[in-house]
mmCIF entry with sequence, helices, sheets and N, C-alpha, C, O atoms, coordinates in Angstrom:
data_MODEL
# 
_entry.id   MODEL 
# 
_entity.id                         1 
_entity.type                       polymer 
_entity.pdbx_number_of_molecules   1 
# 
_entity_poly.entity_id                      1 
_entity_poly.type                           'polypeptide(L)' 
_entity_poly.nstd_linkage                   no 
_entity_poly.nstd_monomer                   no 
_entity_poly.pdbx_seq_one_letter_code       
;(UNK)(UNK)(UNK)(UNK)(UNK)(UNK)(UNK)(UNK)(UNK)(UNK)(UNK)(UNK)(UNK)(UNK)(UNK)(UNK)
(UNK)(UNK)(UNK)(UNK)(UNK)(UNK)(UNK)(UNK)(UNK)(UNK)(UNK)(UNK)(UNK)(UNK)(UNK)(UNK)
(UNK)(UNK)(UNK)(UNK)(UNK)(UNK)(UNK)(UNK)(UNK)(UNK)(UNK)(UNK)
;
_entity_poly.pdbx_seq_one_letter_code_can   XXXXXXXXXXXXXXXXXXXXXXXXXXXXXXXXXXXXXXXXXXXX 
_entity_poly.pdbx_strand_id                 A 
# 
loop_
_entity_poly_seq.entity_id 
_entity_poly_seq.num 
_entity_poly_seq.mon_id 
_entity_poly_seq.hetero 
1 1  UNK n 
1 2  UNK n 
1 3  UNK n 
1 4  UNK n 
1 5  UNK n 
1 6  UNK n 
1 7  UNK n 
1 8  UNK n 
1 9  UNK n 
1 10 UNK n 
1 11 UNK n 
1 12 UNK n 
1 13 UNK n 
1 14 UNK n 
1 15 UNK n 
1 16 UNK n 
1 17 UNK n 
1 18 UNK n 
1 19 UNK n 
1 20 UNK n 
1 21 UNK n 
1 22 UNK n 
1 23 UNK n 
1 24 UNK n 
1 25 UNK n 
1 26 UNK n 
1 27 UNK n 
1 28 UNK n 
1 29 UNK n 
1 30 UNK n 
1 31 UNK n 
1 32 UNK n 
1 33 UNK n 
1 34 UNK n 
1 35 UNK n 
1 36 UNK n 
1 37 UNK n 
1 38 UNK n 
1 39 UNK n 
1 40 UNK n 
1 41 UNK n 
1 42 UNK n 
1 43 UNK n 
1 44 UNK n 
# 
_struct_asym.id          A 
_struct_asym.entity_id   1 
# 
loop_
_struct_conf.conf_type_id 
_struct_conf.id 
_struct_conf.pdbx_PDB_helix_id 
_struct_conf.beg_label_comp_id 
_struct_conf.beg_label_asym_id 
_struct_conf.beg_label_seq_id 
_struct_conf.pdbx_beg_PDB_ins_code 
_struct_conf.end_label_comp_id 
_struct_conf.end_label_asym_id 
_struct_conf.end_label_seq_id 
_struct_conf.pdbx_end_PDB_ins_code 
_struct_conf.beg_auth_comp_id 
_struct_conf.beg_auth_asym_id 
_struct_conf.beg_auth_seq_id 
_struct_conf.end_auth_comp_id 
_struct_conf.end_auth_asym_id 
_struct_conf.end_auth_seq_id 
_struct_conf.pdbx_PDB_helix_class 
_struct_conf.details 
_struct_conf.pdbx_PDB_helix_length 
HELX_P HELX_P1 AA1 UNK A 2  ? UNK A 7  ? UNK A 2  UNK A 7  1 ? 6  
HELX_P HELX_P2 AA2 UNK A 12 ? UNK A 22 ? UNK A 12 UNK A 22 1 ? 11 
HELX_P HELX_P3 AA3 UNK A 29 ? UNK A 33 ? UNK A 29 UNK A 33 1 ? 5  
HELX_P HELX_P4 AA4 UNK A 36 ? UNK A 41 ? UNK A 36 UNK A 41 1 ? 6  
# 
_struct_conf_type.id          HELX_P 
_struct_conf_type.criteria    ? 
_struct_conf_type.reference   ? 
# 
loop_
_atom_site.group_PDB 
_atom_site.id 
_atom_site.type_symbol 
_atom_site.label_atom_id 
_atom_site.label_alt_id 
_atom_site.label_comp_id 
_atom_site.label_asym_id 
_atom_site.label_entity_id 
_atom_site.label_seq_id 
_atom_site.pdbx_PDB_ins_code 
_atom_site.Cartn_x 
_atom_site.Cartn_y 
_atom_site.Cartn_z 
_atom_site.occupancy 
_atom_site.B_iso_or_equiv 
_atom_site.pdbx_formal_charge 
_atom_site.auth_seq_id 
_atom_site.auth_comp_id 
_atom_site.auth_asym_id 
_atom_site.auth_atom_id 
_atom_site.pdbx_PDB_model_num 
ATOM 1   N N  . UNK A 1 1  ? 0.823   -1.188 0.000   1.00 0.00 ? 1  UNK A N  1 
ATOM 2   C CA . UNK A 1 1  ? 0.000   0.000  0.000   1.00 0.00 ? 1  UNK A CA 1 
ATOM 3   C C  . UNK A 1 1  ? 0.865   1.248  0.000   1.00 0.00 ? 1  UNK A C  1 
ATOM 4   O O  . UNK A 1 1  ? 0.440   2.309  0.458   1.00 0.00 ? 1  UNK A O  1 
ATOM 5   N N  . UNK A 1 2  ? 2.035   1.121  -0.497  1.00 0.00 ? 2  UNK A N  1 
ATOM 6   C CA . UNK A 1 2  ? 2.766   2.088  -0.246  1.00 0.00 ? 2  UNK A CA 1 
ATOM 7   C C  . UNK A 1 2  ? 2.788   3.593  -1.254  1.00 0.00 ? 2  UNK A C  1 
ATOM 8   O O  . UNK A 1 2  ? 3.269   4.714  -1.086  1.00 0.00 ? 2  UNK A O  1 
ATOM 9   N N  . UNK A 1 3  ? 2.216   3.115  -2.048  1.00 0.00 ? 3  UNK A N  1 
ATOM 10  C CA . UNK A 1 3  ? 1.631   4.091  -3.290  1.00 0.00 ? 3  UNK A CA 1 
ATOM 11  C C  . UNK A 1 3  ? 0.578   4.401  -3.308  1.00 0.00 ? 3  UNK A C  1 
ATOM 12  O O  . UNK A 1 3  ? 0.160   5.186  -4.159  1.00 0.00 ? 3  UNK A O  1 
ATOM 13  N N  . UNK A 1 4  ? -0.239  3.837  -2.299  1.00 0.00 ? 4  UNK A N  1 
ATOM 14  C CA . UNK A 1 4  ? -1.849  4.506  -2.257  1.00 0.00 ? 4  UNK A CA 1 
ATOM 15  C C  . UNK A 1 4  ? -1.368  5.830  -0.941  1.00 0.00 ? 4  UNK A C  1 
ATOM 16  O O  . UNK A 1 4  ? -1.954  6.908  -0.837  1.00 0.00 ? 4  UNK A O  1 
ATOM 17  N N  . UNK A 1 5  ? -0.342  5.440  -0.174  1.00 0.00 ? 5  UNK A N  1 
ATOM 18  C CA . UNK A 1 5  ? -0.370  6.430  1.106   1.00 0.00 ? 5  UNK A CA 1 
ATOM 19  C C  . UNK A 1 5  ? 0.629   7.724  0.377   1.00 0.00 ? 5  UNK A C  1 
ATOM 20  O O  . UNK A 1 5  ? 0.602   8.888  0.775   1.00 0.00 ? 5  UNK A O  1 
ATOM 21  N N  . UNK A 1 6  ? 1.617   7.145  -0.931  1.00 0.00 ? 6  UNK A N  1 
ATOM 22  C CA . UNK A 1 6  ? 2.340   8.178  -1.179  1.00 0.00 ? 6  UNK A CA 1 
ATOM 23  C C  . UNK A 1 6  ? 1.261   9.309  -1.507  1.00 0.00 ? 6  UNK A C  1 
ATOM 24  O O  . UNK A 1 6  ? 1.217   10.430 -1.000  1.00 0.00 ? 6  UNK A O  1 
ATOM 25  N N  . UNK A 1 7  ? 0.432   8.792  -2.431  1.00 0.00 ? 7  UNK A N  1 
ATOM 26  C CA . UNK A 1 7  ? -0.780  9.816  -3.333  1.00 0.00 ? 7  UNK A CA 1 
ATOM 27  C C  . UNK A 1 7  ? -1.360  10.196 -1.523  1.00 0.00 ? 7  UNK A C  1 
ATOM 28  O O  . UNK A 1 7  ? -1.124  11.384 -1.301  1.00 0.00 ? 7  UNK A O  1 
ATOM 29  N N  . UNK A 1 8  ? -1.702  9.832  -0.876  1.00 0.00 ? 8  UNK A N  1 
ATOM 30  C CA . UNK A 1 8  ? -2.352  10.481 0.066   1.00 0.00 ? 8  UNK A CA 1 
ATOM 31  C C  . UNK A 1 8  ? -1.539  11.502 1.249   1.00 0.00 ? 8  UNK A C  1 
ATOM 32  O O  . UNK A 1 8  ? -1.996  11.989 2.283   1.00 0.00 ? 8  UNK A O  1 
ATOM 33  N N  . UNK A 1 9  ? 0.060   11.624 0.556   1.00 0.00 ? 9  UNK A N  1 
ATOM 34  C CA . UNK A 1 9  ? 0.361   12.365 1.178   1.00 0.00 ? 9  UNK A CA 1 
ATOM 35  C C  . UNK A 1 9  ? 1.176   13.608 0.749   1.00 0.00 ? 9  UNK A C  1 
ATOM 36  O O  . UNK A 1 9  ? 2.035   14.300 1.297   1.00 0.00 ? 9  UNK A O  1 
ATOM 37  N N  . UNK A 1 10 ? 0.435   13.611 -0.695  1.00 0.00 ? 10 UNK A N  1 
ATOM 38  C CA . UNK A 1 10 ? 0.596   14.689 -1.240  1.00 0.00 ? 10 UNK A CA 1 
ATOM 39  C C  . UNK A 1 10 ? 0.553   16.038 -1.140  1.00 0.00 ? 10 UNK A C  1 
ATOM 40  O O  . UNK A 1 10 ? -0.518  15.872 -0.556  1.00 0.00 ? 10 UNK A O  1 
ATOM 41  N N  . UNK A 1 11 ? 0.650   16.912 -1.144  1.00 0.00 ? 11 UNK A N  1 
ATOM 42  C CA . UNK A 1 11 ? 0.406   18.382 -1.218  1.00 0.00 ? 11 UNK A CA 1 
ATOM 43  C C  . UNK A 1 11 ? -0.899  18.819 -1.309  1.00 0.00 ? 11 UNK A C  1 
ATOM 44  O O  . UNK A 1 11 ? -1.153  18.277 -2.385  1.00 0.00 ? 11 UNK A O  1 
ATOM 45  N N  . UNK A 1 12 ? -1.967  19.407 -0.996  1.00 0.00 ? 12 UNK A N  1 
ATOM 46  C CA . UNK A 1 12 ? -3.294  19.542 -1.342  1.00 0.00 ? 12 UNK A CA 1 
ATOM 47  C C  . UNK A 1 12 ? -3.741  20.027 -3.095  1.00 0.00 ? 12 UNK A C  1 
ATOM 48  O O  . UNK A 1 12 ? -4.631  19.718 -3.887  1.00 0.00 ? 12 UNK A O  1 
ATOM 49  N N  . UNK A 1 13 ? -2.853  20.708 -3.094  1.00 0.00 ? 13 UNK A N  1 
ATOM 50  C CA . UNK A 1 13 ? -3.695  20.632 -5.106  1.00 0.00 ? 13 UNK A CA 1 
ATOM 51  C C  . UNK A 1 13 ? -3.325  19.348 -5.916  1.00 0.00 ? 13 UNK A C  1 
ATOM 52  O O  . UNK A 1 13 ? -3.868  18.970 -6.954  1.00 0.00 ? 13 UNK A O  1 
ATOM 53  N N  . UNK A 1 14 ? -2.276  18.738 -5.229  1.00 0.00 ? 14 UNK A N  1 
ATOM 54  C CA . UNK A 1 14 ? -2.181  17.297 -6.751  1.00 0.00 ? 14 UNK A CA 1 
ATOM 55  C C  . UNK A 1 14 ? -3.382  16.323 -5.712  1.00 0.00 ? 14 UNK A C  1 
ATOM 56  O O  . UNK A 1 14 ? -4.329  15.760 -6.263  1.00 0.00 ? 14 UNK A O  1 
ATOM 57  N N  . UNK A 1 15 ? -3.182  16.243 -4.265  1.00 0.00 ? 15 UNK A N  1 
ATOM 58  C CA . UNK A 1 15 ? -4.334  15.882 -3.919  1.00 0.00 ? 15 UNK A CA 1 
ATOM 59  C C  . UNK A 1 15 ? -5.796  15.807 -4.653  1.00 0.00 ? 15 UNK A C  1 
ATOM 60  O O  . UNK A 1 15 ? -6.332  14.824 -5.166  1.00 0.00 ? 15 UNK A O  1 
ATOM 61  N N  . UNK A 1 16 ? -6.259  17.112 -4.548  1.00 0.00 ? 16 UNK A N  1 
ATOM 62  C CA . UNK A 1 16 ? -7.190  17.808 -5.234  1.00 0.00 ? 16 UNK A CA 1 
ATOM 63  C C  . UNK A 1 16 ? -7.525  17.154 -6.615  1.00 0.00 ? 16 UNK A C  1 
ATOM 64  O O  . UNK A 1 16 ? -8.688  16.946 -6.960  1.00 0.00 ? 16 UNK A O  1 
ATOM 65  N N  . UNK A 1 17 ? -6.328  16.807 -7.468  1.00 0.00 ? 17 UNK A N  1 
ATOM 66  C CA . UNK A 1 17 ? -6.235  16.750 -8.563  1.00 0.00 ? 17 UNK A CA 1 
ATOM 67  C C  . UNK A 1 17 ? -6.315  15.363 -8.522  1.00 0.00 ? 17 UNK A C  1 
ATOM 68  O O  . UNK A 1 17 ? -6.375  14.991 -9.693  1.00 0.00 ? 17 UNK A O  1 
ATOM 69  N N  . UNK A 1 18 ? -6.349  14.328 -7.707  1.00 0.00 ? 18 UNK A N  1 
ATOM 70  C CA . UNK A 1 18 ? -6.457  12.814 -7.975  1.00 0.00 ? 18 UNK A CA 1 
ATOM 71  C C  . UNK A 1 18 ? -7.849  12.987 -7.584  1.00 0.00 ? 18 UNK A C  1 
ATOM 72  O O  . UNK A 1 18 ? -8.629  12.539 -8.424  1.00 0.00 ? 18 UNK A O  1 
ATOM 73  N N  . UNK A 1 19 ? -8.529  13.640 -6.292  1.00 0.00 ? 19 UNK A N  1 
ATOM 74  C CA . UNK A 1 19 ? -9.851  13.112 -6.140  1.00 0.00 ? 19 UNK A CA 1 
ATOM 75  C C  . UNK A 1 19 ? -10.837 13.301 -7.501  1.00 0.00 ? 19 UNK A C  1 
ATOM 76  O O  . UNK A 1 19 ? -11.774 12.553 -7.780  1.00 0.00 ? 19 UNK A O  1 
ATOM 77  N N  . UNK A 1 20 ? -10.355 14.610 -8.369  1.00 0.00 ? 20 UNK A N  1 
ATOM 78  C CA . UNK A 1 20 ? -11.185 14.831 -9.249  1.00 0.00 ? 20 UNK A CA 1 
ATOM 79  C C  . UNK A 1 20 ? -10.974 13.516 -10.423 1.00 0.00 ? 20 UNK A C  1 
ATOM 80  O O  . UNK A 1 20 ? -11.840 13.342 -11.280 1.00 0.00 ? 20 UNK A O  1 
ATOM 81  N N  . UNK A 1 21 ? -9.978  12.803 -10.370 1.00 0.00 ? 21 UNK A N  1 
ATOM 82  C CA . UNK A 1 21 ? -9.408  11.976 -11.070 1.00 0.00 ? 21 UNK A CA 1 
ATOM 83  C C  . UNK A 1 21 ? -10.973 10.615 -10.928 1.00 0.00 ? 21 UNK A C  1 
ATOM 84  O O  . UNK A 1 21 ? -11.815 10.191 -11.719 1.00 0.00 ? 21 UNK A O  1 
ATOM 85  N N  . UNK A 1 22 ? -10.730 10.439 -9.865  1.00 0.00 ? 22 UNK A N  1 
ATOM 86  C CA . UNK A 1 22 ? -11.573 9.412  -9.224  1.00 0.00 ? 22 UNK A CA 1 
ATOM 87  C C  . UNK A 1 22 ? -13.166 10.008 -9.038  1.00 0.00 ? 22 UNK A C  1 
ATOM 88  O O  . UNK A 1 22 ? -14.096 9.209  -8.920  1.00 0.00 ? 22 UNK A O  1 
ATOM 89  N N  . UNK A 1 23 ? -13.355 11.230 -9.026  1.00 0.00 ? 23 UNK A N  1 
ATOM 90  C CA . UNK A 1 23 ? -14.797 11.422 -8.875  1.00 0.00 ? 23 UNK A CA 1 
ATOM 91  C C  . UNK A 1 23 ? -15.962 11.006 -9.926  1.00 0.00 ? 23 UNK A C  1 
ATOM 92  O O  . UNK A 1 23 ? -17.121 10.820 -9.554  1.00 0.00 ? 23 UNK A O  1 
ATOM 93  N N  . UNK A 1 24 ? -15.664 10.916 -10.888 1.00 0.00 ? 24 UNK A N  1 
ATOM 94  C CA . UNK A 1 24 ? -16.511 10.125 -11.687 1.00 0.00 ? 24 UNK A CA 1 
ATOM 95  C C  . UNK A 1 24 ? -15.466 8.336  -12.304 1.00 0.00 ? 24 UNK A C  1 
ATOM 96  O O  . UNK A 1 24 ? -15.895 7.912  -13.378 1.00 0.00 ? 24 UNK A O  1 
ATOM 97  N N  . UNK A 1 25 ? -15.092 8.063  -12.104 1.00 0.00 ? 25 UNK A N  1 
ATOM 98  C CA . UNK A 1 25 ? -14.116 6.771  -12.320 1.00 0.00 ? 25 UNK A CA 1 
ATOM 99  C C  . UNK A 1 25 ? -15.726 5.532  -11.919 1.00 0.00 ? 25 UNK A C  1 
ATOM 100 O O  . UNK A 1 25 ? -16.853 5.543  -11.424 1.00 0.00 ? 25 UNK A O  1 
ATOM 101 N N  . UNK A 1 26 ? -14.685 4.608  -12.600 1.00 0.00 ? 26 UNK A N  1 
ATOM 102 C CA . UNK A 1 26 ? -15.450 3.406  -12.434 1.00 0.00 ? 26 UNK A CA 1 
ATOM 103 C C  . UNK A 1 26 ? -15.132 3.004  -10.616 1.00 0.00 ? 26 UNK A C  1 
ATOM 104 O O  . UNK A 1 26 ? -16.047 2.810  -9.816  1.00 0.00 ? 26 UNK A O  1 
ATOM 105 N N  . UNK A 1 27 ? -13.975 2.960  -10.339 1.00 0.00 ? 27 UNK A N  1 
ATOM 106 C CA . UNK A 1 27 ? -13.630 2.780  -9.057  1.00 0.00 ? 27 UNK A CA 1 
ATOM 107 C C  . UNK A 1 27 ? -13.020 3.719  -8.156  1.00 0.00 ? 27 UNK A C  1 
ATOM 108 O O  . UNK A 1 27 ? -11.851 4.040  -7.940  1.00 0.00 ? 27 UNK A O  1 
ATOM 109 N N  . UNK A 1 28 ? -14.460 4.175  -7.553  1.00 0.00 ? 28 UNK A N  1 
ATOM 110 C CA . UNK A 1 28 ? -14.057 5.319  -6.286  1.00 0.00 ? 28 UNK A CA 1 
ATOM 111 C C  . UNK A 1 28 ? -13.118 5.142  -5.637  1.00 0.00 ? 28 UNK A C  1 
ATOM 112 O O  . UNK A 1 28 ? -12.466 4.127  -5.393  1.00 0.00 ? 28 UNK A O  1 
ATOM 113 N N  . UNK A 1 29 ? -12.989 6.650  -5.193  1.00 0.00 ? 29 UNK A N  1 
ATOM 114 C CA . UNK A 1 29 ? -11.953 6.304  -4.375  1.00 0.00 ? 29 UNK A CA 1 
ATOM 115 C C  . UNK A 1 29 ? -11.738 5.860  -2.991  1.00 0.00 ? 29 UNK A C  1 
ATOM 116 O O  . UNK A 1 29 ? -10.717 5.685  -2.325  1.00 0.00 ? 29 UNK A O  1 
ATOM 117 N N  . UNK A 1 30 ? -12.876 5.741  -2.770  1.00 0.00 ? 30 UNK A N  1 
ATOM 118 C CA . UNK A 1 30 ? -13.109 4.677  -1.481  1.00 0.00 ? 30 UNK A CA 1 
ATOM 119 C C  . UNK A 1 30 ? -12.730 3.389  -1.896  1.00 0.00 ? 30 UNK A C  1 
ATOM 120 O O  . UNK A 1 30 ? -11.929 2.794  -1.174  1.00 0.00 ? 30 UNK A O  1 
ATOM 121 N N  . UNK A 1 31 ? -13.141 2.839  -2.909  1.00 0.00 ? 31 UNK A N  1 
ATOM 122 C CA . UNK A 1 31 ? -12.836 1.765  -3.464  1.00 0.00 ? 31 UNK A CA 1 
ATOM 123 C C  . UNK A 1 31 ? -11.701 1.225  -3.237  1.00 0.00 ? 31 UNK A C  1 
ATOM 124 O O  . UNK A 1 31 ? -11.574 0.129  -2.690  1.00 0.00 ? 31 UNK A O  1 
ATOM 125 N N  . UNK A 1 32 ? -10.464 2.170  -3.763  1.00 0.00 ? 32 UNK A N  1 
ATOM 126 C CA . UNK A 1 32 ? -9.583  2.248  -3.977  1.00 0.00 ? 32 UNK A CA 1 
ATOM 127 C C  . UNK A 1 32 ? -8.975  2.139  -2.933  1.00 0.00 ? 32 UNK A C  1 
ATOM 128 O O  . UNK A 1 32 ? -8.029  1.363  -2.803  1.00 0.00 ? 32 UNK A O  1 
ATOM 129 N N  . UNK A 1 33 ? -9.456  2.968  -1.927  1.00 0.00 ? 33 UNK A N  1 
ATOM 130 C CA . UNK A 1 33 ? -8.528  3.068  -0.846  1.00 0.00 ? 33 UNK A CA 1 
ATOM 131 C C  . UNK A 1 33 ? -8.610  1.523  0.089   1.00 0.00 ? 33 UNK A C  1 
ATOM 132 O O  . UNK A 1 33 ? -7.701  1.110  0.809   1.00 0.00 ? 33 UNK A O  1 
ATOM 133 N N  . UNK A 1 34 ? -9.699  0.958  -0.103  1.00 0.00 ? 34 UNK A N  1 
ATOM 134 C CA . UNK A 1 34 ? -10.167 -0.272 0.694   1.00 0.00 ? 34 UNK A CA 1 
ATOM 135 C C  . UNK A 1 34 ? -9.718  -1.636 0.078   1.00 0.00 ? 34 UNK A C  1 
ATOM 136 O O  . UNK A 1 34 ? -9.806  -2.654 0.764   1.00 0.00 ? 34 UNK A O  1 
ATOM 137 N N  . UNK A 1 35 ? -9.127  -1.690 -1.495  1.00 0.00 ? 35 UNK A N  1 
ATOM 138 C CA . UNK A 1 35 ? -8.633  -2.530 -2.051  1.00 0.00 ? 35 UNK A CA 1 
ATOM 139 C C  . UNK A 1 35 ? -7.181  -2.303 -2.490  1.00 0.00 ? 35 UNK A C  1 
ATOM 140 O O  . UNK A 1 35 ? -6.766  -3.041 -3.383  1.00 0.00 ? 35 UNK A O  1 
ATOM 141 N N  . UNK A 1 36 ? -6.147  -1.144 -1.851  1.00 0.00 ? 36 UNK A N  1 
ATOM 142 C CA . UNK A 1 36 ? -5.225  -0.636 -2.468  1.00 0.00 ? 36 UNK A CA 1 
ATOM 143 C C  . UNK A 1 36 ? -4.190  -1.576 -2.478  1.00 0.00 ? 36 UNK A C  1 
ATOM 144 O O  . UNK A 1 36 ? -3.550  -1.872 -3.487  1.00 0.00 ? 36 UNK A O  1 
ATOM 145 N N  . UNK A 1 37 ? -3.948  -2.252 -0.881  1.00 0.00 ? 37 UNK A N  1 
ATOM 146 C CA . UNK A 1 37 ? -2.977  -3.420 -0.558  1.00 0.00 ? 37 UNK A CA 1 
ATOM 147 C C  . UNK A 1 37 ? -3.337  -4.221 -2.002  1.00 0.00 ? 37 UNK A C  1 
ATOM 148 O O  . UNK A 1 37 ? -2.646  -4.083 -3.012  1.00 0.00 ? 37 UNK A O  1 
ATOM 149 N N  . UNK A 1 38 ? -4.296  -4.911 -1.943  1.00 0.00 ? 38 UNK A N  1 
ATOM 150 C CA . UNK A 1 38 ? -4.499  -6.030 -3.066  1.00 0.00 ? 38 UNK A CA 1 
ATOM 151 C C  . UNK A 1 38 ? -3.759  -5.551 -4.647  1.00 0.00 ? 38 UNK A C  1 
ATOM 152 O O  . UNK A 1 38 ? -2.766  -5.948 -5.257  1.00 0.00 ? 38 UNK A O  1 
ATOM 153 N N  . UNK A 1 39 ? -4.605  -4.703 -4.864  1.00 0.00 ? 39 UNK A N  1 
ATOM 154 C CA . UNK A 1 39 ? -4.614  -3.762 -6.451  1.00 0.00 ? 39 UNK A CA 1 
ATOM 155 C C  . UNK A 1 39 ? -3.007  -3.537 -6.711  1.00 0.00 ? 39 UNK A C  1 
ATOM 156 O O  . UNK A 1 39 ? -2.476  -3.772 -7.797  1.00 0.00 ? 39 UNK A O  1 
ATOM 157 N N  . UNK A 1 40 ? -2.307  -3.042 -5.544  1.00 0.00 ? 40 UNK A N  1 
ATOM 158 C CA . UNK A 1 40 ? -0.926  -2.994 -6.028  1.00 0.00 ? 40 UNK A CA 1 
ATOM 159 C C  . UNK A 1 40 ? 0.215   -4.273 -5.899  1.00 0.00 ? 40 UNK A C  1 
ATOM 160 O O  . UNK A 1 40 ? 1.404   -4.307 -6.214  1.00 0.00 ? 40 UNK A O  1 
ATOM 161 N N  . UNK A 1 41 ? -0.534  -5.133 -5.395  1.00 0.00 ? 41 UNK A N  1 
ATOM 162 C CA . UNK A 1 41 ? 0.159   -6.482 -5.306  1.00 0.00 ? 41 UNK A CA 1 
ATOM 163 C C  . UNK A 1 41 ? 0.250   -7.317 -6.247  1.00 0.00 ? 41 UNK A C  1 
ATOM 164 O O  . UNK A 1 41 ? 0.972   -8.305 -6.115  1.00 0.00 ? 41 UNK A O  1 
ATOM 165 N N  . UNK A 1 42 ? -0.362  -7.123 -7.226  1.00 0.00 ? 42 UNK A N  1 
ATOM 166 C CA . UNK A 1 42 ? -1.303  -7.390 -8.383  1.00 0.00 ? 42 UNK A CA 1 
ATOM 167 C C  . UNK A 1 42 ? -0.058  -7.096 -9.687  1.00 0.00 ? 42 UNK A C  1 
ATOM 168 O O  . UNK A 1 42 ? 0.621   -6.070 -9.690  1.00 0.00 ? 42 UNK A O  1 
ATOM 169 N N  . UNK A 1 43 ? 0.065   -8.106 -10.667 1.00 0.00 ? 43 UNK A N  1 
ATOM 170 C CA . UNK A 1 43 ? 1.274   -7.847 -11.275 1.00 0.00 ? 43 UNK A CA 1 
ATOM 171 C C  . UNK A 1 43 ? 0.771   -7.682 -12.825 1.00 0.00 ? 43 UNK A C  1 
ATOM 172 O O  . UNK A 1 43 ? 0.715   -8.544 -13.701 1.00 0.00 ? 43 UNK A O  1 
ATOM 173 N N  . UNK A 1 44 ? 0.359   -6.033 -12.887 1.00 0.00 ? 44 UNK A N  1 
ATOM 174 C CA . UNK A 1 44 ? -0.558  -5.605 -14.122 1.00 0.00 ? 44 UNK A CA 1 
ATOM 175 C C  . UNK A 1 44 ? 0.698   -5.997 -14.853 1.00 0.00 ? 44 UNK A C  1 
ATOM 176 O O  . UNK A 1 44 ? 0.750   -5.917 -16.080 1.00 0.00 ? 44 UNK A O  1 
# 
């Protein structure tokens, strides 16, 4: 999960700039945040 906490510990405008990323997305960012361990373990 180490790349879901980097993005979450961003600066507030690139912040800003991922939620808008995710506000209409297929997978919220709740989603995201609740499956992040898995999703990046995951060998796209």
């Amino acid at each position: 999960m180490a790349q879901w906490q980097e993005v979450q510990s961003l600066a507030n405008a690139y912040l800003e700039q991922v939620h808008q990323l995710y506000a209409g997305a297929a997978l919220p960012m709740a989603v995201r945040q609740c499956l992040a361990a898995w999703i990046e373990d995951q060998n796209w």
